[in-house]
Structure formats: C-alpha cells, structure tokens
SEGUMAR-245985 format. One record per residue (C-alpha): x negated, y, z; residue in three letters. Coordinates in steps of 0.001 Angstrom, whole numbers, plus 500000, padded with zeros to 6 digits. Each point is the difference from the previous one (the first is absolute). Last residue first. Example, Ala and Ser with C-alpha at 12.3 -4.5 7.8 and 13.67 -1.06 7.14 Angstrom:
486330498940507140SER;501370496560500660ALA;
//
This chain:
804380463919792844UNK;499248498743496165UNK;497589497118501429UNK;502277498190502641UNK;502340499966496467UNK;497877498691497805UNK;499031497071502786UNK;503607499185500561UNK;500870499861496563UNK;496960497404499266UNK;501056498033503183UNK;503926499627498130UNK;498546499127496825UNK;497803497191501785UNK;502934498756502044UNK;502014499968497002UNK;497424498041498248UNK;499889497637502951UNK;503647499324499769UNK;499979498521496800UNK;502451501195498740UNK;502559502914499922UNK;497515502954499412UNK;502274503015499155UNK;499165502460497408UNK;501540503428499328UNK;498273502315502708UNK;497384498885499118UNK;498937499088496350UNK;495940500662500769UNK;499894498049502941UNK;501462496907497757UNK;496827500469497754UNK;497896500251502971UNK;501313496961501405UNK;500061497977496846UNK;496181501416499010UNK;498673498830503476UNK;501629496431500500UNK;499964498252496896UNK;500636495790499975UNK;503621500540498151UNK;503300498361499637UNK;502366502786498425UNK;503447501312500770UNK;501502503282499374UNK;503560500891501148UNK;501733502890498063UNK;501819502947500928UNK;503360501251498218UNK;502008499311502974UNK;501389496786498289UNK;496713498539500104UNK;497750498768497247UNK;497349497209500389UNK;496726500244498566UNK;497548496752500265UNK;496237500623499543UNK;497572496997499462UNK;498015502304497576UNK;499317502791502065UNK;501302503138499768UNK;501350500709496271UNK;501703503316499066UNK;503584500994499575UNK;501898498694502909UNK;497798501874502419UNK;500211503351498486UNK;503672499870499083UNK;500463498574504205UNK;498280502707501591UNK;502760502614501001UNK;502370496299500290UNK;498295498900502796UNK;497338497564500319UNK;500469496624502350UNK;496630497862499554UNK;499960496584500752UNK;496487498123499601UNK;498422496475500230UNK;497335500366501296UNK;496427498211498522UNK;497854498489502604UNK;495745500447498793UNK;500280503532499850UNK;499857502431497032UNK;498031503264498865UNK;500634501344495952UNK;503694501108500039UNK;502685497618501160UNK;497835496622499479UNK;501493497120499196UNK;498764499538496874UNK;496647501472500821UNK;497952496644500763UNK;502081497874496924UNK;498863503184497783UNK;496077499711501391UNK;500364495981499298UNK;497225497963501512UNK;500080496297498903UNK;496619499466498642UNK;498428501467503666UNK;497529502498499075UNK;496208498379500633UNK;497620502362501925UNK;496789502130498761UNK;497586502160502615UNK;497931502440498297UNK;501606502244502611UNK;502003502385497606UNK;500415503726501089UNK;502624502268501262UNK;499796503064502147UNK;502789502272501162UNK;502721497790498423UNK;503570502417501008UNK;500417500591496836UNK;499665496156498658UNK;503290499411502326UNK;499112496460501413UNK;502482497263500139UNK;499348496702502436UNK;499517496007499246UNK;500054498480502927UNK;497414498558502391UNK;499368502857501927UNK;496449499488499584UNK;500187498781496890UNK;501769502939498468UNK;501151498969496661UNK;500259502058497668UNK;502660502642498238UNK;498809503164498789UNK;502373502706499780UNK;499917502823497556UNK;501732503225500506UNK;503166501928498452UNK;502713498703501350UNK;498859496177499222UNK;497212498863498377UNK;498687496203500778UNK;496521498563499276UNK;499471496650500917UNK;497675497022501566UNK;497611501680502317UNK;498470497859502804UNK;499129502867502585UNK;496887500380502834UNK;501858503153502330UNK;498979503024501583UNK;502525501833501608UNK;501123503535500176UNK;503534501740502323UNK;501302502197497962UNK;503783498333501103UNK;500101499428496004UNK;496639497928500135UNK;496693501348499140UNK;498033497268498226UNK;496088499086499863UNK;499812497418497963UNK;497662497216499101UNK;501172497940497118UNK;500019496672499190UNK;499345498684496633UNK;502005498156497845UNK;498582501414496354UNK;502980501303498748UNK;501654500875503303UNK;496985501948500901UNK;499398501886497011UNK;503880501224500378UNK;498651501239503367UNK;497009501340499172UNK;501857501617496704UNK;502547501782502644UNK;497569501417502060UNK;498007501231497167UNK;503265501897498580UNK;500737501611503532UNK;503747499863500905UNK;501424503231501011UNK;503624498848500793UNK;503312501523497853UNK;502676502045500009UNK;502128499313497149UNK;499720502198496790UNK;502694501214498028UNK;501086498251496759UNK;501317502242496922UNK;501644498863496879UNK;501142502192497424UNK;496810501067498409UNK;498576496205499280UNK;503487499093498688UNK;499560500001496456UNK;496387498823500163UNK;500795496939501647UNK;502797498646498211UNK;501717497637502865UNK;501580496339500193UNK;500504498962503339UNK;501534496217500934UNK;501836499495502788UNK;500335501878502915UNK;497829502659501430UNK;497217500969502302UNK;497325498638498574UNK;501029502009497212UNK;498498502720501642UNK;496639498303500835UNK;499777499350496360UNK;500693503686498786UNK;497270500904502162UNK;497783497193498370UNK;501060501066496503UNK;499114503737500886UNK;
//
C-alpha cells in the first residue's frame, strides 16, 4: 500500500502528508495495461549491468521482425508498463533500447567490458519523448484545439515543454525533443485536434501515417 500510495503522490505537488490506515478503503487505483516481462529475464539483465558483461540476445523488434544481437547493458528503464534495457549495441555503434518482453533468449557471454565513467542513463533519456530517441532533437510546434486543451494543459509532456494560449481557446505546445515513434503515435492518437506546425518532417511523417491507415480501412 505505501508504494501505491507513493506512485500516486508522484503525481502531485508539494509535500503529502497521509494517515494510511484511514484512507486504505477510500482510495482505489486501477491497473494499467502492462508487458509480460519474465522475472529471469529481467535478473540476467540487471546481473549484467552489475557485473559488465555483454549479453547475447535474441530480440523481436516491434515490426516482428527477430535479430540476434551481442549487447553492452548499462540500465534498466520501466516505462508503460515494461522494462527496457538500455546497452550499447556495438555493432551499430550506438547505444539502443530493448523492450525485455520482446527478449526471446538472453544469456551472458562471460565476456566483461569497462562502462564509460561519464555515462548518464537520465542525461540519455532527457530528451527523449517516451522511451526511443534519435541522435537530432526537433524542435516542436504543436497547434491543439480547444476540445483538448484542459487535458493538455494539465499534465506534464516533456520537460522542455512551452504552452502558449490562444484566443480561440486552443493552445500551442512546444518542446525540443530527439523522439520520433512515441511523438507520432501520441499525436496520431489526438487527431482530429492536433496540428503539426514544425518541423516539417514530422508533418510529413503524420501525414504518411494517415495515408497508410486510411489505404488500409478501404
């Protein structure tokens, strides 16, 4: 109960003083969807990260398309409701996110590396929108319309967001970000009351994604 009541001040501002028995019957939280995330998946990895060893993983991607890969792990990350493992992929020479649910295998090679002393996990997902980023941030403009704009104005997107108000009763959202997939989809998900007014490419990439829904519904 403590760590529920946690999460949930999480969410609030300023200081929370509660009595936890009092209010254990008047508070309800409903579960989240979540990922299936095997527990000895999860302790290779975090075994990994403690003792710098690479892993060998066999990984389906979101497309369903499966890879094998040789991995440099250096953090654990939830988010929605799974676990991501973030490593360095040597062979694309970046560090990458893996969803732990979608591990199919998972094993340490026996095979140790030295962390760089200056990695920062929280400096890596700063600018993230959601848990997958790019290497060339956007800078964002977002026109939402007024039907939207109480559920926009009251929660936090990202934390380089700028919220304008406009006479109509819409609002103008701005944020510099490196995300790609999450942004779209979460901009997808707001149509018909979001406009894309920078960059271009992001409204090129909404636009394509509309296309393709459509050309699938006929």
């Amino acid at each position: 109960m403590r760590s529920v009541l946690a999460k949930m001040a999480g969410g609030l501002e300023g200081t929370v003083s509660l009595d936890l028995e009092s209010l254990t019957d008047q508070l309800t939280v409903l579960a989240e969807d979540h990922a299936r995330v095997d527990s000895e998946v999860w302790q290779t990895a975090a075994r990994a990260i403690n003792q710098q060893e690479r892993l060998r993983v066999q990984y389906q991607r979101f497309d369903g398309v499966t890879g094998r890969y040789v991995l440099e792990p250096c953090h654990l990350a939830a988010y929605l409701g799974n676990w991501y493992l973030l490593a360095l992929n040597p062979a694309a020479g970046r560090r990458e996110t893996f969803a732990l649910s979608r591990c199919r295998s998972i094993e340490g090679t026996g095979q140790h590396f030295t962390r760089p002393a200056d990695f920062d996990a929280r400096g890596f997902f700063k600018d993230a929108f959601g848990i997958s980023q790019a290497e060339k941030p956007w800078k964002v403009r977002l026109l939402l319309a007024k039907e939207v704009a109480t559920y926009i104005r009251e929660r936090g997107w990202h934390s380089s967001q700028q919220v304008r108000e406009r006479r109509d009763g819409g609002l103008e959202l701005r944020l510099e970000t490196s995300g790609r997939k999450e942004l779209t989809r979460w901009i997808l998900s707001g149509m018909p009351h979001v406009r894309v007014l920078a960059p271009r490419e992001l409204r090129d990439r909404v636009r394509q994604r509309l296309r393709l829904g459509l050309a699938q519904s006929r």
